[in-house]
C-alpha positions in Angstrom: 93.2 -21.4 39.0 92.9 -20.8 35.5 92.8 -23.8 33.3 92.9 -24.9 29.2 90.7 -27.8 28.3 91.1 -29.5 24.8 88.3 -31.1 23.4 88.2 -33.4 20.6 84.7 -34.2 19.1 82.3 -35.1 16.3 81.8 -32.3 13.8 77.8 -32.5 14.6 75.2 -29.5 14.9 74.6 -29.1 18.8 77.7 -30.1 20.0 79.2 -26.7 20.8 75.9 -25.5 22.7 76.0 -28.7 24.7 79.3 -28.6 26.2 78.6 -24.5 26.8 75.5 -26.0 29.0 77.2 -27.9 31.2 79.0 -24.8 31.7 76.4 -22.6 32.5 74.3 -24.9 34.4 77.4 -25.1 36.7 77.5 -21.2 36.9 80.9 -21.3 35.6 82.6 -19.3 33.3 84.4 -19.1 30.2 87.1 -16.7 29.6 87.8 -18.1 26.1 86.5 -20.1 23.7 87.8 -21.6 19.9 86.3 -23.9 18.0 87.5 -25.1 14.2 87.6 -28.7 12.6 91.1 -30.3 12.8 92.9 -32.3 10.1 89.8 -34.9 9.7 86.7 -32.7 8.7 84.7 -35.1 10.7 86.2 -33.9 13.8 86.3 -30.6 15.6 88.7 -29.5 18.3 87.3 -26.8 20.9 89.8 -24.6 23.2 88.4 -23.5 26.5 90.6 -21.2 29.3 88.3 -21.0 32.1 89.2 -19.6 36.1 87.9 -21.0 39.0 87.1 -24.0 41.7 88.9 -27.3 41.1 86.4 -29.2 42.2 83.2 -28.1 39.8 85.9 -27.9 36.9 86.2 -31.9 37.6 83.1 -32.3 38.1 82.3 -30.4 34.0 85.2 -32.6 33.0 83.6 -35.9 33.9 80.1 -34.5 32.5 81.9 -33.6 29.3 83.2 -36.9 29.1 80.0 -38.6 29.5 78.8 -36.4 26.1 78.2 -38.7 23.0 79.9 -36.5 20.7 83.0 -36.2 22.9 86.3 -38.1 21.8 88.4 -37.1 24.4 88.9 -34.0 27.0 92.4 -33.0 27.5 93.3 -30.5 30.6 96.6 -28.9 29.2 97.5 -27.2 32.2 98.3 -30.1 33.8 101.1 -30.8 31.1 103.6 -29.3 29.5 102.0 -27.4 26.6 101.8 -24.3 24.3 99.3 -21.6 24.3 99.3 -18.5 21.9 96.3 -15.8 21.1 95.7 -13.4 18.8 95.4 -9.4 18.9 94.4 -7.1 16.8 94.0 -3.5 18.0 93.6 -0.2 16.5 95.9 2.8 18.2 95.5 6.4 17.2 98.7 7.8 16.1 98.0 11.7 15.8 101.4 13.0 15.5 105.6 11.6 15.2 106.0 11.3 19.1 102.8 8.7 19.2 103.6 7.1 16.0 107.9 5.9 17.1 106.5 4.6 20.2 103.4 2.5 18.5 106.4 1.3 16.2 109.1 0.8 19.5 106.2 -0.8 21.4 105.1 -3.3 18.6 108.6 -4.1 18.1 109.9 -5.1 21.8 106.4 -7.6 21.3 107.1 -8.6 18.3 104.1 -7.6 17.1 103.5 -6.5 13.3 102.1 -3.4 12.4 99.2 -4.4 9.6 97.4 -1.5 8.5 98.3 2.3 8.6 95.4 4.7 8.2 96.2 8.9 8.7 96.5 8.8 12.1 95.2 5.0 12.9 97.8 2.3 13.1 96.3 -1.6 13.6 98.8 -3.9 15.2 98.6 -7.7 15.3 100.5 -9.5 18.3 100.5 -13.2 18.8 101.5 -14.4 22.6 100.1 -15.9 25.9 97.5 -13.8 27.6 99.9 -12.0 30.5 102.2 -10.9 26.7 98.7 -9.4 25.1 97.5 -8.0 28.0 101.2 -6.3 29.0 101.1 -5.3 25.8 97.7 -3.3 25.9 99.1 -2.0 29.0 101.9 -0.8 27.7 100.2 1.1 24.7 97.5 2.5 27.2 100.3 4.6 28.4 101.8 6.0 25.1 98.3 6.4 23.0 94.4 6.0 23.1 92.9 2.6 22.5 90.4 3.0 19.6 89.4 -1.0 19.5 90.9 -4.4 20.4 89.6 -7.8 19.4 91.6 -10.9 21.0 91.0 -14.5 19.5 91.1 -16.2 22.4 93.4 -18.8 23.8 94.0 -21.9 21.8 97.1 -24.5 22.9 98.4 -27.8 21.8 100.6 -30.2 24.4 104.5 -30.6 23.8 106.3 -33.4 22.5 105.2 -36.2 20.3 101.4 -36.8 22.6 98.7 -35.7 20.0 94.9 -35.3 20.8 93.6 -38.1 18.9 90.6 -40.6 18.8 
């Protein structure tokens, strides 16, 4: 099952490569990972989408509780919540045909076309991961893929609830 952690903590050197430990100790992966300081520079808010077995995942949880620079460990995916990523990729757009459908197939994603080289478009789309990845799909079919750099997933609960100390 694939889940989103949010994790509040102090803004200390170390604190990142501690919480990746208890990951890789545990042999588990991470499919994404974000880190940035939130609206008190003290504190910095890390975004992890991982897959896999319930039961190790509670067992990091509880481990990444324990942490001293831990403030709190949030699982959004058992909430309702918001998640969005970032994509930036480069198509090749050699002649008309290739160029309508990069614009057709940016627009029905309501992506944004950014930069426009001779025959290189870049495109920026902003969406869940099944949107990006249907999306890189989609242009796979039309044109050739010349690079693509994602942001990875970062989310926020709904409603009023914030992530706080």
């Amino acid at each position: 099952m694939r889940r989103i952690l949010a994790i509040l903590l102090e803004n200390e050197p170390g604190s990142l490569s501690r919480i990746v430990g208890l990951f890789s100790q545990r042999a588990f992966n991470i499919e994404s990972l974000t880190v940035a300081p939130t609206e008190d520079p003290s504190l910095s808010r890390i975004t992890i989408a991982t897959v896999g077995d319930d039961r190790v995942l509670e067992q990091i949880i509880k481990q990444v509780n324990k942490l001293i620079d831990v403030i709190k460990i949030t699982d959004l995916t058992e909430r309702k919540h918001v998640e969005r990523e970032l994509l930036l990729i480069k198509l090749l757009a050699m002649n008309d045909k290739s160029r309508t459908e990069v614009k057709r197939i940016t627009d029905i994603f309501r992506g944004s076309i950014i930069d426009i080289g001779k025959q290189v478009y870049t495109v920026q789309v902003t969406g869940d991961a099944d949107k990006l990845n249907a999306f890189i799909d989609a242009m796979s079919n039309e044109t050739e893929i010349i690079e693509a750099v994602r942001s990875g997933c970062v989310g926020i609960a709904r409603g009023e609830k914030a992530l706080r100390i």
